[in-house]
C-alpha positions as CSV (number, residue, x, y, z in Angstrom):
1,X,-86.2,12.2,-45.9
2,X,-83.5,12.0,-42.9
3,X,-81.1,9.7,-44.1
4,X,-79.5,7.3,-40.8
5,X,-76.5,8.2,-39.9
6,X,-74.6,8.2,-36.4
7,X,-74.9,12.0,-36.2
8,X,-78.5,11.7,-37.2
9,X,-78.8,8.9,-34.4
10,X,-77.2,11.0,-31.7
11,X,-79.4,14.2,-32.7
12,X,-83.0,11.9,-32.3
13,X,-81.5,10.2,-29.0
14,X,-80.6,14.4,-27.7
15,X,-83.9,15.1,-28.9
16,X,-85.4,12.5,-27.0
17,X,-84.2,12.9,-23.9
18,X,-85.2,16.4,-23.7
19,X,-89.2,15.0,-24.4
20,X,-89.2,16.5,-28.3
21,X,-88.4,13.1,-30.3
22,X,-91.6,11.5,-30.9
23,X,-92.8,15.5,-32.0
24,X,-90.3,16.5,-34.2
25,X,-89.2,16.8,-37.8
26,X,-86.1,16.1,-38.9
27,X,-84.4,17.6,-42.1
28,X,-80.7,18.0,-43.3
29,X,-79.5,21.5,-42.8
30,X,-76.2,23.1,-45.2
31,X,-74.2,19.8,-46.6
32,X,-69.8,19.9,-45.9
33,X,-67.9,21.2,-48.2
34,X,-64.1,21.3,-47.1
35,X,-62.3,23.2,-50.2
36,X,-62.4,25.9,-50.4
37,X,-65.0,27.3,-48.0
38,X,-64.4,25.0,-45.4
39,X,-68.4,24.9,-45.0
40,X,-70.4,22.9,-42.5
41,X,-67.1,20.3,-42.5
42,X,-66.9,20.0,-38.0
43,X,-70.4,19.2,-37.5
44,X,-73.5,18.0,-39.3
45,X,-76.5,19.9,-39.6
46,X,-79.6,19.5,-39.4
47,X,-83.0,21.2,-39.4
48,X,-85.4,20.7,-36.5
49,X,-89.1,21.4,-35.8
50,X,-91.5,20.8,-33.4
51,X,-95.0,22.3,-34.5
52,X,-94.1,26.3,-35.3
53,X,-91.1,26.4,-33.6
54,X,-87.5,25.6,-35.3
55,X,-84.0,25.1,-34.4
56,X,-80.8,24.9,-36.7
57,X,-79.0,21.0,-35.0
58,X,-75.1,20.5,-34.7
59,X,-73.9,17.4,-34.4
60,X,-70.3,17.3,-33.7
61,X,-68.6,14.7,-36.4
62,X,-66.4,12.1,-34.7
63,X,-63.2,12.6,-36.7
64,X,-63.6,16.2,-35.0
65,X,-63.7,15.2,-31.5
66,X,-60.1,15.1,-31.0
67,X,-60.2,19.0,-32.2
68,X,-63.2,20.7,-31.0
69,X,-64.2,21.4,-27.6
70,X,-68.0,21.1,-26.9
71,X,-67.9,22.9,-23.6
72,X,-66.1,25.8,-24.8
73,X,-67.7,26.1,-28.2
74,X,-71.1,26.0,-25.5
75,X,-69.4,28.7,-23.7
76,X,-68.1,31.2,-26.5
77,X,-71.5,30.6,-28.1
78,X,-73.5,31.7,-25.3
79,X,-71.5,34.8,-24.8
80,X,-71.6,36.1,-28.6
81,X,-75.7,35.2,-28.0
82,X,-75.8,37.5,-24.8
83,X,-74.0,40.5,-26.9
84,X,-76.3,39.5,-29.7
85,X,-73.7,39.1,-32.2
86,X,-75.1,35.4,-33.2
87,X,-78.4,33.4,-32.4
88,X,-78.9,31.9,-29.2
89,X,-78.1,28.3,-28.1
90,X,-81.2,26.7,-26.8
91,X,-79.9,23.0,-26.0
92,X,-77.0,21.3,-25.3
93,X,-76.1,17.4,-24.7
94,X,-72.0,17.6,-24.3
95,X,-72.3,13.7,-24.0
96,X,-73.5,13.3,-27.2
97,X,-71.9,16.1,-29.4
98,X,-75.2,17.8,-29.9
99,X,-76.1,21.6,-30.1
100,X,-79.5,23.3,-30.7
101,X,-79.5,26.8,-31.9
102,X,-82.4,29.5,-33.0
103,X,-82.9,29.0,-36.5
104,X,-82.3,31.8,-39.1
105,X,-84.8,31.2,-41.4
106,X,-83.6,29.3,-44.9
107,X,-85.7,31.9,-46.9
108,X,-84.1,35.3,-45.3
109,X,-81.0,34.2,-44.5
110,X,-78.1,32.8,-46.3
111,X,-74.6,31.9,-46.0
112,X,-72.2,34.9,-46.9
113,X,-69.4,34.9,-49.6
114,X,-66.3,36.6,-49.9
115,X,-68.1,39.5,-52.4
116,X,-70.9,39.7,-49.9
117,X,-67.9,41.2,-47.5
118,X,-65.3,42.9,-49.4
119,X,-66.7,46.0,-50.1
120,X,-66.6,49.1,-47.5
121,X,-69.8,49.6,-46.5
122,X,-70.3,45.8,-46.0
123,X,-66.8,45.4,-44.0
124,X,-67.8,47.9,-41.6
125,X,-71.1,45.8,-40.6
126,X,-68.5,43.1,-40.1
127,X,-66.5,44.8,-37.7
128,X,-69.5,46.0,-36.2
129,X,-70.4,42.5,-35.8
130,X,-67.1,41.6,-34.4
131,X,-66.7,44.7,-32.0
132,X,-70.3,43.1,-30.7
133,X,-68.4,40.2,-29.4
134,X,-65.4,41.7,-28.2
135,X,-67.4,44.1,-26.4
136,X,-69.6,41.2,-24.9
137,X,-69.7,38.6,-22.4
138,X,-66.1,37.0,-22.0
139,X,-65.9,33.1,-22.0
140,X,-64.0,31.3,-19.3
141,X,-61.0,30.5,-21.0
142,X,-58.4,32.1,-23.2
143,X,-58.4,30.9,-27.0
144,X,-54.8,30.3,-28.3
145,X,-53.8,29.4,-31.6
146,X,-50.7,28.1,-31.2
147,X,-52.1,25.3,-28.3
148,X,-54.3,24.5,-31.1
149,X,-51.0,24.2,-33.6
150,X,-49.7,22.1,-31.0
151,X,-52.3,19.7,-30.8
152,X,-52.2,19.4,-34.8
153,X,-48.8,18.6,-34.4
154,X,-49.0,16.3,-31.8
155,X,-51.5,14.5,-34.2
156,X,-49.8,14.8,-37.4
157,X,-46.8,13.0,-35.7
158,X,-49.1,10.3,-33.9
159,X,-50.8,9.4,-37.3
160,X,-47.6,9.6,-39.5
161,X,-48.7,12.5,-41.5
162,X,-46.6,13.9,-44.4
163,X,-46.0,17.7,-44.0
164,X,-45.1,19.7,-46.8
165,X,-41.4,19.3,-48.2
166,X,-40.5,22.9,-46.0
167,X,-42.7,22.2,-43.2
168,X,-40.0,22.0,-40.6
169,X,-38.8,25.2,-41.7
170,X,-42.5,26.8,-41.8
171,X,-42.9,25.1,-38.3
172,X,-39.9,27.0,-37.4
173,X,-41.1,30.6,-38.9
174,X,-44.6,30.2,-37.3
175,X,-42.6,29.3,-33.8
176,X,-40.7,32.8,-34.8
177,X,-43.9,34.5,-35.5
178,X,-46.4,33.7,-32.5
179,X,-43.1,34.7,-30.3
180,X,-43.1,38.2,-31.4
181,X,-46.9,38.6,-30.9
182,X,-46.5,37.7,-27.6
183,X,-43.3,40.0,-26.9
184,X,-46.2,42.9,-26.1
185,X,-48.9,42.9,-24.3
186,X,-52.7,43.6,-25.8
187,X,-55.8,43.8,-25.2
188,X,-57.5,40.0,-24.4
189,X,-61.7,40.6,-25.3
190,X,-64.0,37.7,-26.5
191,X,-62.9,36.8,-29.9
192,X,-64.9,34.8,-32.9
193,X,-62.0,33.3,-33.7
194,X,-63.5,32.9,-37.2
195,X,-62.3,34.7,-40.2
196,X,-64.2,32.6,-42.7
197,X,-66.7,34.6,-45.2
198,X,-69.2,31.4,-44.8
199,X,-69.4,31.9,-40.7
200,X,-71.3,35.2,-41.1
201,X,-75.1,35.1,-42.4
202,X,-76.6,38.2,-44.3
203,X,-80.1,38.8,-43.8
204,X,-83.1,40.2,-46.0
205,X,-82.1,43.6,-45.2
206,X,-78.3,43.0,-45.4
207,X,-78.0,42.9,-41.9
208,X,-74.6,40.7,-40.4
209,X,-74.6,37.6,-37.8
210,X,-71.9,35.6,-36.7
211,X,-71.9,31.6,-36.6
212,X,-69.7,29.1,-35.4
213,X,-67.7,30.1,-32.4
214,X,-65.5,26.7,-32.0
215,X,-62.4,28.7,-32.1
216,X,-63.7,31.4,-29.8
217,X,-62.1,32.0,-26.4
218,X,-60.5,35.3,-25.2
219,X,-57.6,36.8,-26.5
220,X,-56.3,39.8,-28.8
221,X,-58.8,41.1,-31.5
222,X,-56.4,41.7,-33.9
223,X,-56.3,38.7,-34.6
224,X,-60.2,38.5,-35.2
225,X,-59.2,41.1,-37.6
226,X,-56.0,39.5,-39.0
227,X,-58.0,36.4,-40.3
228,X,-60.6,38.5,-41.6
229,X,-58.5,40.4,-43.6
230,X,-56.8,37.0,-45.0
231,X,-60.2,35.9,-45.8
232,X,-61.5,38.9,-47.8
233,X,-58.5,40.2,-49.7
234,X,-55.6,39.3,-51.9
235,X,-53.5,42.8,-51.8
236,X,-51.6,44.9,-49.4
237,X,-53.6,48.1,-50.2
238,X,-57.0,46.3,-49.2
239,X,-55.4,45.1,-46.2
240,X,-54.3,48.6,-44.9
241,X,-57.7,49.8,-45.8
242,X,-59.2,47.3,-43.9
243,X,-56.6,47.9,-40.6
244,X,-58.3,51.9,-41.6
245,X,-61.5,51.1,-41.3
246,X,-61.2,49.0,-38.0
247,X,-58.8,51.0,-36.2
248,X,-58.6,54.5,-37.3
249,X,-55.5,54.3,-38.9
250,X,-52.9,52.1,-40.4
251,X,-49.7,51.7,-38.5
252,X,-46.8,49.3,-39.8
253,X,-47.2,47.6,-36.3
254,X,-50.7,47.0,-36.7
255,X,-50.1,45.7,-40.1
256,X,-47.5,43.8,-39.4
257,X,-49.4,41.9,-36.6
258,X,-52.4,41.3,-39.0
259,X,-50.0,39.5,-41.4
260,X,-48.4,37.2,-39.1
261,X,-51.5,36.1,-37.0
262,X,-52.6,35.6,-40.5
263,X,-49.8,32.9,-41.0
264,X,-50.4,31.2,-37.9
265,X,-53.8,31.1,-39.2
266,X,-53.0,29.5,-42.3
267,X,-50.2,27.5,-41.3
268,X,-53.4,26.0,-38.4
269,X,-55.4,25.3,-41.3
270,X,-52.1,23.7,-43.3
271,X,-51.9,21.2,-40.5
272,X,-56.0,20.6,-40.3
273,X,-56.2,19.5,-43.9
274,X,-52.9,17.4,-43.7
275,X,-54.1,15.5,-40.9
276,X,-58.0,15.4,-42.1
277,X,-57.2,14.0,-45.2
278,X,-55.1,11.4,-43.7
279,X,-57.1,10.1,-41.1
280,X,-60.6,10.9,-41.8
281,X,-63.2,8.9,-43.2
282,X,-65.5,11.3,-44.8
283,X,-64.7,12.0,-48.5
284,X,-64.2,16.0,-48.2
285,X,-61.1,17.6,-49.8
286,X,-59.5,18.3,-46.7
287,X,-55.9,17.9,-48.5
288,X,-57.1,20.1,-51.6
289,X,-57.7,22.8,-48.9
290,X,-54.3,21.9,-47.1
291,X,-52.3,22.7,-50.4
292,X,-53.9,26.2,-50.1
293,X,-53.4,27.6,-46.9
294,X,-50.0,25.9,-47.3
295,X,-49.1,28.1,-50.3
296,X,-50.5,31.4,-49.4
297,X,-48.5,30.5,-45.5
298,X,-45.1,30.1,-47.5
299,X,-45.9,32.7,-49.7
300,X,-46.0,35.2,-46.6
301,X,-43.0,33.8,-45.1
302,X,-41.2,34.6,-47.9
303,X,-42.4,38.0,-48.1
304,X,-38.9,40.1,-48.0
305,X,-40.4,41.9,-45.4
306,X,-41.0,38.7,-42.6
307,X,-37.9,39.6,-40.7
308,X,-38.9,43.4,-40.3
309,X,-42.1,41.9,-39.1
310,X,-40.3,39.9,-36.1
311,X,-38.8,43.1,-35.2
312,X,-41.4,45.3,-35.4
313,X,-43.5,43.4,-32.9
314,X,-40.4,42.8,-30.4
315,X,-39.9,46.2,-30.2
């Protein structure tokens, strides 16, 4: 039973003025889970149907609006669709938050997890999967990770959030960090955007699709590999494999892009959970999340090899 809610509202309201409310069926899709998959937590889901036809519903949560933007999520999703990367996006009401996509059947397809990934074979469906996109369709706007630090910042300050005891200095390293990527020039192709093991669905047959393309945009695909790699693996010889497997070959540039996009990654994340568990309503463990990233973040800028990282990418 559909249990009221204002994203369920806004979904039947969307559904209605497209002529399918009095004809479909409403159920809850995957439930939010914040820490430490980060799972369904930016927009409610729900499952739709109308006779034999089915759609998977997401309805963007209101303490996410100041984050997420519809337009472009619309955008990066309907490019990854067109390289057929991820499943196509059949209606959209920007006014009300609400996004109807093909639905991969509950019984097929599930949700990946990190083991699903890690393994060779597996990790070279998911670069496959990601080459997909960044050989696809490009959306209309660059994706940048540090506007989107900015924001966060922006936020943390408006809403009094406490940082970490060593977040001005980690603010400082990840101003250091996102510097030196820039100090060269690379490639710009559609990008996921998405490192998260949970974003990718495995099918009957093991096959790979991409979901969720909020943080997609154009920009360098190393850093659709840099997250990745952070997502899937906790030591230095899986990363190199990894950097192997996608590129050919491991140089100590390439690896030591991957490791800093990775800590403008987490350090994004860091200030996500910070300011989630501060200001939203909903009862997720956005802190118990932030504590994470934050460590693993501090832990690479620490690393006694940060400094030859700087100076690697400038050259």
């Amino acid at each position: 039973m559909l249990t009221e809610s204002p994203e369920s509202l806004r979904l039947l309201d969307a559904l209605h003025a497209v002529g399918l409310g009095n004809d479909a069926q409403v159920g809850h899709g995957t439930g939010a889970v914040a820490s430490p998959t980060r799972l369904a937590t930016e927009w409610a889901g729900f499952v739709v149907a109308v006779g034999a036809q089915s759609w998977y519903a997401k309805v963007l949560h209101d303490d996410m609006k100041e984050l997420i933007d519809v337009a472009r999520t619309v955008d990066a999703s309907r490019c990854a669709a067109q390289a057929e990367a991820t499943v196509a996006l059949r209606i959209v009401d920007m006014q009300r938050g609400v996004l109807l996509f093909d639905r991969l059947e509950a019984s097929e397809w599930r949700w990946a997890r990190v083991d699903d990934l890690a393994s060779p074979e597996r990790l070279d469906a998911l670069w496959a999967a990601k080459r997909q996109v960044h050989d696809g369709p490009a959306p209309m706007f660059v994706s940048s990770p540090m506007d989107d630090i900015a924001r966060l910042r922006a936020l943390c300050r408006r809403d009094a959030v406490e940082l970490p005891i060593d977040g001005l200095r980690t603010d400082d390293c990840i101003d250091r960090a996102w510097n030196a990527l820039q100090a060269s020039d690379v490639e710009v192709v559609p990008l996921h955007g998405d490192g998260l093991a949970s974003n990718v669905m495995v099918g009957p047959q093991g096959e790979l699709k991409l979901i969720d393309f909020d943080y997609g945009g154009c920009g360098d695909p190393w850093y659709d590999v840099a997250i990745t790699l952070n997502e899937l693996y906790q030591f230095e010889p899986q990363w190199r494999e990894g950097i192997v497997r996608w590129a050919g070959r491991c140089d100590e540039v390439d690896y030591a892009r991957c490791r800093l996009y990775a800590l403008v990654n987490d350090w994004y994340w860091t200030l996500w959970g910070l300011w989630l568990g501060t200001t939203s309503p909903r009862r997720l463990e956005f802190t118990k999340l932030a504590q994470w990233t934050s460590l693993r973040c501090r832990q690479g800028i620490q690393d006694a090899r940060f400094e030859g990282w700087l100076h690697l990418l400038k050259g």
